[in-house]
C-alpha positions, 0 to 999 in steps of 0.5 A: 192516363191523364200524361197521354194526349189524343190524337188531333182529330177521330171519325167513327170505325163503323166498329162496336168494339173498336169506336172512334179511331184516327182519322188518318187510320183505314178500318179494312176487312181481315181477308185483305190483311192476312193469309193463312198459312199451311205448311208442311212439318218437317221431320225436327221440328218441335212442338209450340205451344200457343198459350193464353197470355199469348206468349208463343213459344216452343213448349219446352221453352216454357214448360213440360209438365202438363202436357200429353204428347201427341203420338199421330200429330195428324193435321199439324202444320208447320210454323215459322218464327214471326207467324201470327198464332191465334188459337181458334178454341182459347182465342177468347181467352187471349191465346193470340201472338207472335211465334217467336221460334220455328216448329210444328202446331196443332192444326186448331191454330190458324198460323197467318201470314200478311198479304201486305206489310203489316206488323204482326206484334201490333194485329196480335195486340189488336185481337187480344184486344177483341178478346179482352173486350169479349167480342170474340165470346160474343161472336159464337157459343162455343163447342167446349164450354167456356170457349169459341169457334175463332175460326180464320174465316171469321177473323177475315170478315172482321173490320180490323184498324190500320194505321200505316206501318210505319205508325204500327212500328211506333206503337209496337216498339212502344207497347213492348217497351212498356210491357217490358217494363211492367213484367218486371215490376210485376216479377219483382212483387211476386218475387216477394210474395214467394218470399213472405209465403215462405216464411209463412210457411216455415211458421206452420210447418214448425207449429204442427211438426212440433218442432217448437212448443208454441207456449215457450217458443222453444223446443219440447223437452220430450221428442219420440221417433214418429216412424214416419221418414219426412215427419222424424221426431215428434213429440212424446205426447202427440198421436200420429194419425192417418187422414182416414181416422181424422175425417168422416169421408175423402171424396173427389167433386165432379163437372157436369156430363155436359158442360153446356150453359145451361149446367151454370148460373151466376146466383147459383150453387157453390162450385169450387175449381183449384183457381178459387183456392188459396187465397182465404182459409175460408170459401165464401165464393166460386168462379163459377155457380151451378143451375138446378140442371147442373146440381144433378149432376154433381154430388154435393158436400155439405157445411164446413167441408175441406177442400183440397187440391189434388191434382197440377201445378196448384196441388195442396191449396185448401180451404174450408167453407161453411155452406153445402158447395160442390167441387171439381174432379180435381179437388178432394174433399172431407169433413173431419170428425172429433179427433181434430179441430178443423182449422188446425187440420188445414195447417197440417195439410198445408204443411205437407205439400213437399212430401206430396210432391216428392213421394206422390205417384206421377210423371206429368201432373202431380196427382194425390187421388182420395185413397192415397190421401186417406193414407197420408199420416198427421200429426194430432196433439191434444186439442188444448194443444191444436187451439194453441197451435192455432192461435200461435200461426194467426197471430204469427202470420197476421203481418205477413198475410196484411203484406201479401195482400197490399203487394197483391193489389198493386200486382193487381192495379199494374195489370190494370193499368196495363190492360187499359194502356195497350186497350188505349194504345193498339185503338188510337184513344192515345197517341204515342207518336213522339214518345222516345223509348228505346228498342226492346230486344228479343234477347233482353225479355226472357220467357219469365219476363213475359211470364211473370204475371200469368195465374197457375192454371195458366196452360192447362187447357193446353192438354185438352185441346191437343189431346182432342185434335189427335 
């Protein structure tokens, strides 16, 4: 930040999270700012859907699958294009931001209006800036674990920063511009990565489908039909088994019945969501950790367990880990038995994922619960062969793994980056007054722009809130 000046001369906000601000800037109670609106839907308005990267945005702008519709839609409220959104429930999670279409919402958002002129993009900017400080987590336990009550009356009480209007539209102008530009570096990257997976992918896929002897490169000289339509010819010599003959058990994890604060504790036990999949073959830590109290509740697998996504938009992910852990419902998990090694079973997982999202039984999420996956057939050479195999992929996609992970850490420090520019920029800690940057049209960041960095279980708690407001 060091090509940023401050402004000339700071005073104290009176504000924990805020500190010092300009001089010239008034810190004024949010119920002088704004005004909650209340209006009535009409009969075609669509659903929006305000998310936690804080795009908001008519649902099928984003995407379908996920989603229940709601059949009463019993307190929605109609909302208008240029509302502040903030949801109430995942505010703390950066569900905050400016609706860029017309429709109708779930009654849990408070839709806002100014009582003054104000620019809603900059108090957006302001309140995910509460929330990535984690001063809204602060305010309140939540009723949902995980989460706040951010209701409109404690966003009035609060003393907000205001710079004049116009000094908002410098700011806004800018951070959009700059915003702008980092979601398409960051699209690029992973971009990318897309790439390098798929490549990686097309090196397992070949080694455990037999379609190349990893010894010579080249096909076997015998191939059998396998009986099976997405596997064809496999060859001569491999055995085709079902999951069922290659593991001791297939079972799903669990949550807590009561998923309060005491069922969760920083040093404690292993307990693995989809989110801590994927990146490593090996599970050496979670997310989250469960207390003695939340142990009680789960069932608990033991040493070199399989985990496996079974459900949503991250299904197939699957890793392994050495320790006794526990997962949730969303997540399969087996142990395998002597037939199969287990690294070599986790390629072969990875490499029917495609089958699983063409053939699996669903209409919204994907799903593949534990006895569709115990009937799911693998190929299984010798274990001469498996150890081959195996030996063939690590050192095939050794590169290709060292390539992801560099790009994933610039993807990293750009977010970075820009966590801490609009942090510095939305509470006066730089100035931006004179920095010439050219305007940023609604039409010119497209929905996969400004969603080019959210993490895959992005909108998931979506579902959960509209399903428990109806």
């Amino acid at each position: 930040m060091k090509q940023f000046k401050p402004y000339p001369e700071y005073k104290d906000s009176g504000v924990k999270w805020l500190g010092d601000v300009p001089r010239h800037w008034e810190v004024i109670k949010g119920k002088w700012l704004y005004k909650k609106m209340n209006r009535p839907v009409k009969t075609d308005d669509e659903v929006i859907t305000c998310f936690r990267d804080g795009m908001v945005t008519l649902r099928k702008n984003r995407r379908l699958r996920g989603f229940t519709e709601s059949i009463k839609e019993i307190g929605y409220q109609g909302i208008k294009k240029g509302d502040l959104v903030i949801h109430q429930m995942d505010a703390f999670a950066g569900a905050i931001g400016v609706s860029d279409s017309d429709g109708k919402g779930t009654p849990v958002y408070s839709v806002c209006q100014p009582k003054i002129p104000l620019n809603n993009f900059y108090y957006a900017s302001v309140i995910k800036e509460m929330a990535r400080s984690e001063f809204i987590l602060s305010l309140a336990k939540g009723i949902r674990e995980r989460s706040t009550d951010f209701r409109f009356d404690t966003l009035a009480s609060l003393n907000l920063p205001v710079p004049s209007f116009d000094e908002q539209n410098i700011i806004s102008r800018y951070l959009k511009f700059k915003t702008a530009q980092i979601a398409k570096f960051i699209k690029a990257k992973k971009r990318m990565i897309e790439l390098l997976k798929e490549q990686k992918q097309a090196i397992i896929n070949d080694a455990v489908t037999g379609k190349i002897d990893v010894t010579t490169g080249k096909p076997y000289q015998k191939y059998k039909d396998s009986g099976v339509k997405w596997l064809g010819q496999v060859p001569e010599g491999w055995k085709i088994l079902s999951i069922r003959r290659l593991t001791n058990f297939v079972k799903t994890g669990g949550t807590p019945k009561n998923s309060s604060d005491e069922h969760f504790s920083p040093n404690g036990f292993l307990w693995f969501t989809p989110g801590d999949l994927g990146n490593s073959t090996y599970l050496k830590n979670s997310e989250r950790h469960l207390s003695e109290i939340g142990i009680k509740d789960v069932r608990i697998f033991p040493e070199n367990t399989i985990y496996f996504v079974g459900i949503g938009a991250t299904i197939g992910k699957v890793g392994i880990c050495k320790d006794k852990a526990s997962c949730n419902q969303q997540i399969n998990a087996m142990t395998i038995n002597f037939r199969v090694i287990d690294e070599y079973f986790i390629y072969s997982l990875l490499s029917i994922k495609h089958y699983i999202l063409k053939c699996g039984k669903f209409t919204t999420l994907p799903i593949i619960n534990q006895e569709d996956m115990k009937q799911l057939k693998l190929l299984v050479p010798s274990q001469t062969e498996q150890n081959d195999i195996i030996k063939f992929i690590n050192h095939q996609t050794q590169s290709i793994n060292i390539t992801i992970s560099r790009i994933e850490r610039e993807i990293s420090l750009m977010q970075e980056f820009r966590s801490r520019l609009i942090s510095d920029v939305v509470t006066g800690k730089i100035d931006v007054r004179g920095i010439e940057v050219p305007e940023v049209s609604e039409e010119s960041t497209t929905v996969d722009d400004l969603n080019s960095d959210d993490s895959d279980e992005s909108s998931e708690n979506e579902v959960l809130d509209e399903k428990n407001d109806d």
